[in-house]
Backbone as JSON, one array per atom type, in Angstrom:
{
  "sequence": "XXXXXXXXXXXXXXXXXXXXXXXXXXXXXXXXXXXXXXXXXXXXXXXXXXXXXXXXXXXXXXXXXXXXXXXXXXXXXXXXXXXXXXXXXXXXXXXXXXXXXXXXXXXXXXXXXXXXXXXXXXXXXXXXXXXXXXXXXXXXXXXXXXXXXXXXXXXXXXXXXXXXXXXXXXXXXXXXXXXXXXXXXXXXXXXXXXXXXXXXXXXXXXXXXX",
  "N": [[82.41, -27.82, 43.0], [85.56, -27.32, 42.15], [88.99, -25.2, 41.7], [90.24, -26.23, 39.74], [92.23, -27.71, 40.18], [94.74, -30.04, 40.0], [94.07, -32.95, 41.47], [94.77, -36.05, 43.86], [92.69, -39.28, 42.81], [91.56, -40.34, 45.73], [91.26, -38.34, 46.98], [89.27, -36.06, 49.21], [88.9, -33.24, 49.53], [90.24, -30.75, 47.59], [93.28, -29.79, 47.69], [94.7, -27.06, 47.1], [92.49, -24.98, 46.98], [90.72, -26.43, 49.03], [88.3, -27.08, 48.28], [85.37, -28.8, 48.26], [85.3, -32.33, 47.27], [82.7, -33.88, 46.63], [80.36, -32.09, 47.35], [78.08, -31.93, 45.82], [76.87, -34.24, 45.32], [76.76, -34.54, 48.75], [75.04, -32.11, 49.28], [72.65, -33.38, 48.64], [72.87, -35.44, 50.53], [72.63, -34.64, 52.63], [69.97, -32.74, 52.82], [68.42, -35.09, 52.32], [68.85, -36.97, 54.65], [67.64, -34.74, 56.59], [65.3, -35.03, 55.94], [64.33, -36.98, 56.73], [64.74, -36.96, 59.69], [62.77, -35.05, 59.99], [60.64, -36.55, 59.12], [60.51, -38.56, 60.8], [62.03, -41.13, 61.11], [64.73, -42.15, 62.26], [66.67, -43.78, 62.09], [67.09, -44.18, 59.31], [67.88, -41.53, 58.97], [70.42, -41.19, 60.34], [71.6, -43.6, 58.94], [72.34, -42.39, 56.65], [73.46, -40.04, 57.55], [75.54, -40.85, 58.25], [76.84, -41.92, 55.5], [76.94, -39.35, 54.47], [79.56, -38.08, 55.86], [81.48, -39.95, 55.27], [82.21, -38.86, 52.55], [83.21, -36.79, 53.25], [86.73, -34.91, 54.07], [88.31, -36.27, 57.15], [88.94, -34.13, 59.31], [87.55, -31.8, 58.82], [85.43, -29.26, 59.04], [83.22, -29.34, 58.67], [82.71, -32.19, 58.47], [83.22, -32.74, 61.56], [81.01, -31.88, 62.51], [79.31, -33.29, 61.38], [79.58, -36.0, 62.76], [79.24, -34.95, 65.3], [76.54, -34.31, 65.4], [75.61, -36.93, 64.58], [76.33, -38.21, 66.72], [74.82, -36.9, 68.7], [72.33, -37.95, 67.94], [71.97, -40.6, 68.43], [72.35, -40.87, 71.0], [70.52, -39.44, 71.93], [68.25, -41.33, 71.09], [69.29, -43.32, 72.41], [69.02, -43.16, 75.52], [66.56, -41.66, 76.27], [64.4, -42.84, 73.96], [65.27, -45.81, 74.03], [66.29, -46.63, 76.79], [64.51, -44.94, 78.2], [65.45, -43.24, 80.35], [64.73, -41.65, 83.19], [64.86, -38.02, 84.13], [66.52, -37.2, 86.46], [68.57, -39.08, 86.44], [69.54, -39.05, 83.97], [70.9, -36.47, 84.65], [72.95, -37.12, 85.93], [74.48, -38.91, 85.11], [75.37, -37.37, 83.01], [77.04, -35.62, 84.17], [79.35, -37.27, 85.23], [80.3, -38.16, 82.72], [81.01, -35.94, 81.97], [83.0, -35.57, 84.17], [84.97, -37.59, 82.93], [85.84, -36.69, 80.99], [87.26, -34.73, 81.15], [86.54, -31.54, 80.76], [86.24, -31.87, 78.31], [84.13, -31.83, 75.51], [80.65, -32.86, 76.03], [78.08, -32.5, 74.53], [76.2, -32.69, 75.46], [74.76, -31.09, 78.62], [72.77, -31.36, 80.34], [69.67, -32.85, 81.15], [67.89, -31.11, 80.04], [68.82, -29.76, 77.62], [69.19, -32.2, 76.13], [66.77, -32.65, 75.74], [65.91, -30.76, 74.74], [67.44, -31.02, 72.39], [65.84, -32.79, 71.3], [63.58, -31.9, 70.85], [63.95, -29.38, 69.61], [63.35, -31.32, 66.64], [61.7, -31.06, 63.89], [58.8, -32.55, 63.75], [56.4, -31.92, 62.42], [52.89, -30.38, 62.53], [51.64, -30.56, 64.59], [50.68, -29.45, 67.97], [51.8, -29.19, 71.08], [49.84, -29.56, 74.07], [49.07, -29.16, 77.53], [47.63, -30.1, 80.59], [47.07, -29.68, 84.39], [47.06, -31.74, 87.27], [46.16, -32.58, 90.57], [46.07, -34.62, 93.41], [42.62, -35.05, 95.62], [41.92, -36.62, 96.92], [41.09, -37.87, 100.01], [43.62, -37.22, 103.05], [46.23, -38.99, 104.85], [46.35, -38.3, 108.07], [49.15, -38.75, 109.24], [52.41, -38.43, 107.92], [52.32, -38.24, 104.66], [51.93, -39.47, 101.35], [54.6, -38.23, 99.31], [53.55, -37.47, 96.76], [50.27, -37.05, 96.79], [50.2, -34.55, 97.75], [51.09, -32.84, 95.66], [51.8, -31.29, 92.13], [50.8, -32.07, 89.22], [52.44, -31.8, 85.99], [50.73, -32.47, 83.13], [51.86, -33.18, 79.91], [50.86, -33.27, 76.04], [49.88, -34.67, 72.7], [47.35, -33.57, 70.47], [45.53, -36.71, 69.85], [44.17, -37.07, 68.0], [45.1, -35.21, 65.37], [47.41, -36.45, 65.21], [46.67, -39.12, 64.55], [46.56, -38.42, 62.09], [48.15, -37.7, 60.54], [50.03, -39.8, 60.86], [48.54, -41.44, 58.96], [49.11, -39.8, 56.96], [51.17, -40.43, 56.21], [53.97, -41.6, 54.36], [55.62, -43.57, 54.91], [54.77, -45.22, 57.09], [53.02, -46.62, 56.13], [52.92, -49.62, 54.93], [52.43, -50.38, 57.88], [50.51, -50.71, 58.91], [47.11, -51.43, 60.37], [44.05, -50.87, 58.87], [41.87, -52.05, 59.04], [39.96, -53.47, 61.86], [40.58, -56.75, 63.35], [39.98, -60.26, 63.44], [41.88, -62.59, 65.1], [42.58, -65.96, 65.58], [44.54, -69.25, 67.74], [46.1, -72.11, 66.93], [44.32, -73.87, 68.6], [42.16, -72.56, 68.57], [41.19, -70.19, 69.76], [40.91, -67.25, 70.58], [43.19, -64.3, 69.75], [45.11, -61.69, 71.5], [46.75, -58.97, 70.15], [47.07, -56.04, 69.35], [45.8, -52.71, 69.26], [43.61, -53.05, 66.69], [43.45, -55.74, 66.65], [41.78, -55.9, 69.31], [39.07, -56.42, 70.91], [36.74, -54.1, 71.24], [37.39, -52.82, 68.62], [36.73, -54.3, 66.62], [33.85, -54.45, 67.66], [32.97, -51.88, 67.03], [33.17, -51.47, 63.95], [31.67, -53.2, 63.37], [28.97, -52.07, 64.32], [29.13, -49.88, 62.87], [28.41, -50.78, 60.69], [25.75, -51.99, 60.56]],
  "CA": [[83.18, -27.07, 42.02], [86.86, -27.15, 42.26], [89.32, -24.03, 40.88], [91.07, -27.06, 38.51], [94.01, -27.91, 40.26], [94.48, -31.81, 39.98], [94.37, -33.95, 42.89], [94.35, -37.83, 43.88], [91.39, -39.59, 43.04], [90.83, -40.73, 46.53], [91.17, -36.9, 47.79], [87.6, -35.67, 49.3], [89.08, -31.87, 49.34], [90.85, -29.58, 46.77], [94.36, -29.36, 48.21], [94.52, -25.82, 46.78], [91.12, -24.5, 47.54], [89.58, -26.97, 49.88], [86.3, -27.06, 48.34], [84.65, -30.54, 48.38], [84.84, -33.3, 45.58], [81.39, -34.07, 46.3], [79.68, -30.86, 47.56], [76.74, -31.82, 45.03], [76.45, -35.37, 46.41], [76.73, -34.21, 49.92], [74.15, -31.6, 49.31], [71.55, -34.74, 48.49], [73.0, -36.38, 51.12], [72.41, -33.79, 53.98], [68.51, -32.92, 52.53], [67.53, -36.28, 53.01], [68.8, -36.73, 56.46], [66.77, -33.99, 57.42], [63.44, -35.1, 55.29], [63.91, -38.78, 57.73], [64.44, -36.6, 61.08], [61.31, -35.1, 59.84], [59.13, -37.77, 58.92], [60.87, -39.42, 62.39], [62.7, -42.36, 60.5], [65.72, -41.72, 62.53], [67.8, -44.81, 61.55], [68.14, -43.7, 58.17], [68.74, -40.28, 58.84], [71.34, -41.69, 60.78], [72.46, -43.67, 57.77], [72.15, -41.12, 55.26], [74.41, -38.94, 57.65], [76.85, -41.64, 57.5], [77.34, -42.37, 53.74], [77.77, -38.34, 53.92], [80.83, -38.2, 56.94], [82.46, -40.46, 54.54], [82.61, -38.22, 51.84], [84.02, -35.68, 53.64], [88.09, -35.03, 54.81], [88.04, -35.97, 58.27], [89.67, -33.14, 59.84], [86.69, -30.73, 58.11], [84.55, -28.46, 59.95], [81.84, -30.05, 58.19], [82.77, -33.31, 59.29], [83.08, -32.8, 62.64], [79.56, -31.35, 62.43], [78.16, -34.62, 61.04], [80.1, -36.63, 63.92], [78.55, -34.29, 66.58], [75.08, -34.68, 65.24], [75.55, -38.36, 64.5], [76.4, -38.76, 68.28], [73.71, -36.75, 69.64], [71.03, -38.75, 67.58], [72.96, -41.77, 68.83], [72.62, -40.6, 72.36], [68.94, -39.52, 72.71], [67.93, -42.21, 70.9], [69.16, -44.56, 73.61], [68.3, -42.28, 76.81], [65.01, -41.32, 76.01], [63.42, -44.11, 73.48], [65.49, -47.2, 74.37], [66.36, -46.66, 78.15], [63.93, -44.14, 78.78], [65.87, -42.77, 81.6], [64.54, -40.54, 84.21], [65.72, -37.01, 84.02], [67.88, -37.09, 87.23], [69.67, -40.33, 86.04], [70.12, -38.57, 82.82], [72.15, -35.94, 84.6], [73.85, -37.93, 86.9], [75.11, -39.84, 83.72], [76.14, -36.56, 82.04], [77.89, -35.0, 85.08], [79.98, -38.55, 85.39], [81.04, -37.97, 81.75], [81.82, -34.36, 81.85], [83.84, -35.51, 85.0], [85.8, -38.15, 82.78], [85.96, -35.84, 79.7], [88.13, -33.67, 81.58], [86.44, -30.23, 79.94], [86.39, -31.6, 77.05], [82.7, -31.79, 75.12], [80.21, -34.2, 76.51], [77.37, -32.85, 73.8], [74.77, -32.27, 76.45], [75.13, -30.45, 79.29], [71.75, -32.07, 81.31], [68.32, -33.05, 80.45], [66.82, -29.94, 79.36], [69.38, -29.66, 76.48], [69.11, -33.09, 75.18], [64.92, -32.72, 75.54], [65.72, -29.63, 73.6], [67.68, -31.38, 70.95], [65.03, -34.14, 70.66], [62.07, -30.98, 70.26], [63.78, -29.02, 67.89], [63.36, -31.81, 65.41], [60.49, -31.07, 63.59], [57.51, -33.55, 64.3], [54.82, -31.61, 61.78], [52.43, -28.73, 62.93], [50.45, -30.59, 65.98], [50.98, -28.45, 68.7], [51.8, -29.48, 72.29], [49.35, -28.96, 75.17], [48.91, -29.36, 79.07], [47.03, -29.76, 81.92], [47.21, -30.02, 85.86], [46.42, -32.86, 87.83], [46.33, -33.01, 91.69], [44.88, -35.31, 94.42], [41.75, -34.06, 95.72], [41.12, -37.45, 97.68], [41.17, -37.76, 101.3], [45.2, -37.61, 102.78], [46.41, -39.12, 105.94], [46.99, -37.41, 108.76], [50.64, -38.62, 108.96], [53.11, -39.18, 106.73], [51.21, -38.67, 103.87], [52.47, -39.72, 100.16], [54.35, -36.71, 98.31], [52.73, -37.42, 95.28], [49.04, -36.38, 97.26], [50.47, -32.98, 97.77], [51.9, -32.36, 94.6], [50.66, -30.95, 91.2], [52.08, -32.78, 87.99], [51.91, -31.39, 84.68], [50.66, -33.29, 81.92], [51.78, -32.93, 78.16], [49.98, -34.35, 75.48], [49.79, -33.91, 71.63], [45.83, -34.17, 69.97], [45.48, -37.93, 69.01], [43.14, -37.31, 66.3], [45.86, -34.86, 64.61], [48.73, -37.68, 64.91], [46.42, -40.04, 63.25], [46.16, -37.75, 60.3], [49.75, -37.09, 60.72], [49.95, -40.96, 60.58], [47.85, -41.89, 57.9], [49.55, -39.28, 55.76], [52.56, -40.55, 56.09], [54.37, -42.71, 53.75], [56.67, -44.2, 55.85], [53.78, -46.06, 57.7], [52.49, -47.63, 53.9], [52.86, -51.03, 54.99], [52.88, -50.66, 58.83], [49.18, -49.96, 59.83], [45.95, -52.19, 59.53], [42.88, -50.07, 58.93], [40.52, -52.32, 59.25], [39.81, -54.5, 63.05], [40.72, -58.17, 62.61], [39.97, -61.31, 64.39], [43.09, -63.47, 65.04], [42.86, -67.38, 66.34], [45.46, -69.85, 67.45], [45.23, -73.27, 66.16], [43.22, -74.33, 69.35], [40.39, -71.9, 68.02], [41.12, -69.56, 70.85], [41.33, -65.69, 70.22], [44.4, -63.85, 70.44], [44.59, -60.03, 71.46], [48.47, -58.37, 70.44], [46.92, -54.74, 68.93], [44.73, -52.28, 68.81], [43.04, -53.8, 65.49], [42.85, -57.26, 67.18], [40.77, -56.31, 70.34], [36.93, -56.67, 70.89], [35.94, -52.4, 70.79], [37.84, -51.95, 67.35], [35.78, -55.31, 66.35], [32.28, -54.06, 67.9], [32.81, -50.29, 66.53], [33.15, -51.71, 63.04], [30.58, -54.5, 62.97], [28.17, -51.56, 64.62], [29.22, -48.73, 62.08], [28.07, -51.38, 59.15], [24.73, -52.19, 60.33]],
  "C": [[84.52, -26.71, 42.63], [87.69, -25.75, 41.66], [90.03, -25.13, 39.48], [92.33, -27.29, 38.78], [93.74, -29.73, 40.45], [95.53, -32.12, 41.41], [94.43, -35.09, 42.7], [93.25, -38.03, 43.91], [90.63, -39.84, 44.41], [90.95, -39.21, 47.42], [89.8, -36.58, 48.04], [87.81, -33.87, 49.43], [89.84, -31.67, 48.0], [91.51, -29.26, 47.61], [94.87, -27.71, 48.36], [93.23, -24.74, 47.46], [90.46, -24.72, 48.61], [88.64, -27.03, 49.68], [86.36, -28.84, 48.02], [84.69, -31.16, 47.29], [83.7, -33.2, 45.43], [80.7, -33.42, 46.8], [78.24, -30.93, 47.06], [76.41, -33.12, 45.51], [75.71, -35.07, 48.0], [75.39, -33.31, 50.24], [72.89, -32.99, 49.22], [70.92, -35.6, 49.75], [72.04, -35.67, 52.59], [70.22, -33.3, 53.82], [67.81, -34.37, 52.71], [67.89, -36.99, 53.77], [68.09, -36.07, 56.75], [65.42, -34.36, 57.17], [63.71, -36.11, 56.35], [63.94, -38.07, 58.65], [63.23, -36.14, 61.21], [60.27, -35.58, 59.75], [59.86, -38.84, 60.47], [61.09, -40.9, 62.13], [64.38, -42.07, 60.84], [66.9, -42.68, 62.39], [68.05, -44.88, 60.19], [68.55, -42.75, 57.96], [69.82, -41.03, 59.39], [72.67, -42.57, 59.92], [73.07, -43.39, 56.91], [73.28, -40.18, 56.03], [75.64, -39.72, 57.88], [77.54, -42.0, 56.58], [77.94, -40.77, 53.51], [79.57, -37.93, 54.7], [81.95, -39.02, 55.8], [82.97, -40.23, 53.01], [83.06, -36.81, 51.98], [85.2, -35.84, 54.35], [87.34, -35.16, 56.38], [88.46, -35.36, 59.16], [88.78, -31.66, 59.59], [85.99, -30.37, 59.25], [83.15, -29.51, 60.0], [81.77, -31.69, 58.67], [82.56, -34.02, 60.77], [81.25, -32.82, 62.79], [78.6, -32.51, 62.59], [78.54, -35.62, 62.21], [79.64, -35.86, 65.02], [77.38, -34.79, 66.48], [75.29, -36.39, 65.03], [75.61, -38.62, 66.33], [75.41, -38.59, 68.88], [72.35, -37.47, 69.45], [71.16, -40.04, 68.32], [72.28, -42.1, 70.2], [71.1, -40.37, 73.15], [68.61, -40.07, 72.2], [67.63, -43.67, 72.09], [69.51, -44.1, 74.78], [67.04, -42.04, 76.75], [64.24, -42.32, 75.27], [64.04, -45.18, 73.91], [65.7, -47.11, 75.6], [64.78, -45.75, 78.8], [64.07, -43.67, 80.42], [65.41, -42.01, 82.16], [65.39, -38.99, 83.95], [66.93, -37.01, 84.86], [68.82, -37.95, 87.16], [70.33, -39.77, 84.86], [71.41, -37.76, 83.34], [73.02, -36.22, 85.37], [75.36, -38.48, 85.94], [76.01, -38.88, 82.41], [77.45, -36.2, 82.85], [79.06, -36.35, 85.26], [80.66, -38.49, 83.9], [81.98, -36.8, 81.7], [82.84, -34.65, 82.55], [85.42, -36.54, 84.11], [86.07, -37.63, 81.2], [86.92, -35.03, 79.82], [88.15, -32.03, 81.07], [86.39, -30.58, 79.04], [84.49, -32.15, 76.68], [81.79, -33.01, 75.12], [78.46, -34.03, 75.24], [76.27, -32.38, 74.47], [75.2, -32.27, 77.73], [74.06, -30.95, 80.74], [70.61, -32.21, 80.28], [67.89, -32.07, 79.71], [67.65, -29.68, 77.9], [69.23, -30.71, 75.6], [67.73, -33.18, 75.05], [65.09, -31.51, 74.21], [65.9, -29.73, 72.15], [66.68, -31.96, 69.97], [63.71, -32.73, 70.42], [62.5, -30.46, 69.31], [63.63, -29.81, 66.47], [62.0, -31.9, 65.16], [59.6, -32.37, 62.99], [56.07, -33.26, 63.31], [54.42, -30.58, 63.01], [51.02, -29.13, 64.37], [51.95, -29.96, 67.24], [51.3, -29.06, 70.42], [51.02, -28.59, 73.22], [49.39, -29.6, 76.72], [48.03, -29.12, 79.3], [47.68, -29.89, 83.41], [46.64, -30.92, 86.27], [47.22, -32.73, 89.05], [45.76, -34.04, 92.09], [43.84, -34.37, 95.18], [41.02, -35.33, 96.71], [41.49, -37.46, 99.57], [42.89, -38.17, 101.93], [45.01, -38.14, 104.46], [47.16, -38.34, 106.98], [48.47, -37.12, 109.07], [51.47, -39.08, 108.02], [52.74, -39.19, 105.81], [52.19, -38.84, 102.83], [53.06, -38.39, 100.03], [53.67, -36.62, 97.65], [51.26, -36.75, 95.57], [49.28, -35.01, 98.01], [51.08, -32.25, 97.19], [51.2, -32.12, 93.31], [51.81, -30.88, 90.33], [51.2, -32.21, 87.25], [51.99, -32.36, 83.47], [50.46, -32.67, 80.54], [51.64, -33.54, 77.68], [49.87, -33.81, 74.08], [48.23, -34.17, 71.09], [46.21, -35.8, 69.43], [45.28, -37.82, 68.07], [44.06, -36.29, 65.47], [47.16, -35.67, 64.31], [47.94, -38.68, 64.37], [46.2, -39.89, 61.88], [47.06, -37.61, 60.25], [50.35, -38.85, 60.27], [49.95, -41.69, 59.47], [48.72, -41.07, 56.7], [50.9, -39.7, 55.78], [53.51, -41.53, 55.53], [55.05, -43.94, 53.95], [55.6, -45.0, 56.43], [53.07, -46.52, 56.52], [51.84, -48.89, 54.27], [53.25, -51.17, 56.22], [51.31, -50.34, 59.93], [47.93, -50.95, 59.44], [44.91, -50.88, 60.06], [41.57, -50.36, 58.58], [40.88, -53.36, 60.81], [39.85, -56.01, 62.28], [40.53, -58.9, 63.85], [41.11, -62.19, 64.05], [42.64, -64.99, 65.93], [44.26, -67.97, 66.58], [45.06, -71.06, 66.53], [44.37, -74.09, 67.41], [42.06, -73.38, 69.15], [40.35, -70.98, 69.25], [41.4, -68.11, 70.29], [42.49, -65.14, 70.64], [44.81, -61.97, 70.29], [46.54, -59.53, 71.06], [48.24, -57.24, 70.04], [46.44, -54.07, 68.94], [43.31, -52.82, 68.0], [42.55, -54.83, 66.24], [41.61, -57.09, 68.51], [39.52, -55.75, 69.88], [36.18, -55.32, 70.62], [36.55, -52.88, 69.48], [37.08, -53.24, 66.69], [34.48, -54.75, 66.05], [32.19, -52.69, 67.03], [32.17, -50.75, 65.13], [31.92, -52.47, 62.53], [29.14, -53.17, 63.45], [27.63, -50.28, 63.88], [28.37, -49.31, 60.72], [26.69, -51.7, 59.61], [23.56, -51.22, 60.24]]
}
């Protein structure tokens, strides 16, 4: 909603006002970006927050906004799922930017901020837990491994609530078999590439039916 002062069609503000041509678009646009970060379809949020950037002036607050977040999805996307970098490489790799940024905003500051970015996006209502795990086997007297005098923490979400988390999820429709299958080549030889395809998810099934 504009006050009614006439602009150029290709204007995305109200010269007068500044309010948005498409404010009611944009609203659409920005709700379902967030429903895909939610359901964890992050290449069309990603899209979806691109079709909106380009209905906004680019000099806008709001713009910027969507160009920040577009980057950082960008960024732990391919640090964490496609590189899956190590933490201390991560900040090696930040501190090396910051240094050629000259002060100016690198987005993430070290690991723990971009882990932070990637948790606050809500995942659904399974819960993250831990345990401890040491060695407890016999060490050598010299030199021994670190790792056999060290105590790693393991996080882990319930399986059996991410397969209901799974199953309910629309986005996986046409991306899941839910029944075990036998696969051949054409030499009549078996071929294992999934879950589904190997010999337990076979036997379970053939053992549940008799």
């Amino acid at each position: 909603m504009t006050c009614g002062h006439e602009f150029a069609a290709w204007e995305l503000a109200c010269p007068q006002c500044h309010a948005l041509v498409h404010s009611e678009q944009l609203a659409v646009l920005s709700n379902r970006a967030q429903q895909f970060e939610t359901d964890e379809d992050f290449a069309s949020a990603r899209e979806t927050w691109a079709k909106a950037l380009a209905l906004l002036p680019h000099e806008s607050t709001q713009a910027e906004w969507v160009r920040t977040h577009l980057y950082r999805l960008k960024l732990a996307d391919l640090l964490f799922c496609c590189t899956q970098m190590p933490a201390t490489q991560i900040d090696k790799l930040l501190s090396l930017w910051a240094l050629n940024r000259a002060g100016g905003d690198v987005h993430f500051t070290d690991h723990s901020e971009l882990y932070s970015t990637i948790d606050s996006i809500p995942l659904g209502d399974v819960p993250w837990q831990s345990f401890n795990i040491s060695y407890h086997g016999e060490v050598p007297n010299e030199n021994p491994p670190p790792w056999m005098q060290k105590q790693f923490d393991v996080w882990f979400l319930d399986p059996h609530l991410l397969v209901l988390n799974q199953l309910a999820n629309p986005n996986f429709k046409d991306s899941i078999d839910y029944s075990p299958k036998q696969v051949y080549n054409q030499l009549g030889r078996c071929e294992w590439s999934d879950f589904m395809t190997g010999d337990w998810s076979w036997d379970q099934a053939v053992y549940f039916s008799l």
